[in-house]
C-alpha positions in Angstrom: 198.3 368.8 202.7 196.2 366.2 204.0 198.1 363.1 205.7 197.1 359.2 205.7 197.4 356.2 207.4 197.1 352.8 206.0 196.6 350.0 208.4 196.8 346.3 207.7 198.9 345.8 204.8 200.4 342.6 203.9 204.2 341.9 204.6 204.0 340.6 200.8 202.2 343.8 199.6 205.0 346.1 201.5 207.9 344.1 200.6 206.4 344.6 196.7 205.9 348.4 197.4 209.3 348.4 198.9 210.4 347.3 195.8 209.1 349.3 193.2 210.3 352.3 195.3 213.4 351.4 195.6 213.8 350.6 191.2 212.5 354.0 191.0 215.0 355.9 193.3 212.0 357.2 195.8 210.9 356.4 198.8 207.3 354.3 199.6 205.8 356.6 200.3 206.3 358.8 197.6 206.0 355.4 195.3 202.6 354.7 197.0 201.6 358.7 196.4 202.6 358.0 193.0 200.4 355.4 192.7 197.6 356.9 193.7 197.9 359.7 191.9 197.9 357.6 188.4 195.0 355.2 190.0 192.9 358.5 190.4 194.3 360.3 187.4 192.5 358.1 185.1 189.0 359.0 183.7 186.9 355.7 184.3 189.0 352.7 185.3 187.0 350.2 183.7 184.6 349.5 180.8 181.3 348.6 182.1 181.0 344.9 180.7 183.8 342.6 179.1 182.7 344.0 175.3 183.1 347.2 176.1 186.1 346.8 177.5 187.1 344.9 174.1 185.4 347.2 172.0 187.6 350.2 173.5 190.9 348.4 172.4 189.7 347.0 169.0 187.8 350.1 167.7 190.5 352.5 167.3 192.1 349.8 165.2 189.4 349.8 162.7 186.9 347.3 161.7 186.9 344.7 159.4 183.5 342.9 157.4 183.2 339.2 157.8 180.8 337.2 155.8 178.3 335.1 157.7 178.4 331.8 156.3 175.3 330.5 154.9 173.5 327.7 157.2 173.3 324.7 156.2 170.3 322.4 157.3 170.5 320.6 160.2 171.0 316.6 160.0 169.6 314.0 161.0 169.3 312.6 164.5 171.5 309.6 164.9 169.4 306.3 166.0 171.3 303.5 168.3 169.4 300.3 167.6 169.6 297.5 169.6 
């Protein structure tokens, strides 16, 4: 097994860390291996633009038709006189 050190970690960040370890009963390190592991376990983290990203929740949902409304023409400037 291959060891790591990470260096310059925020109190904040550790006292999170800390945390999370201790609600799951392990210690950090084990909690940050954990985390890791599920980071890395994932196929591609994230969609490559916002719709895809929306697209990948919606679509297993199904879709749904909509009905463009027709246009309407377009009025008529508005004229400030003096």
């Amino acid at each position: 097994m291959a060891s790591m050190t990470i260096r310059n970690i925020d109190e904040q960040m550790k006292a999170r860390l800390r945390v999370q370890a201790a609600k799951h009963g392990r210690s950090m390190e084990d909690e940050a291996r954990d985390i890791l592991r599920t980071a890395l376990s994932t196929g591609s983290s994230r969609a490559a633009t916002l719709v895809e990203s929306i697209r990948s929740r919606v679509e297993p949902l199904g879709g749904v038709e909509l009905q463009i409304a027709p246009r309407e023409p377009m009025r008529e400037p508005l004229t400030i006189e003096e």
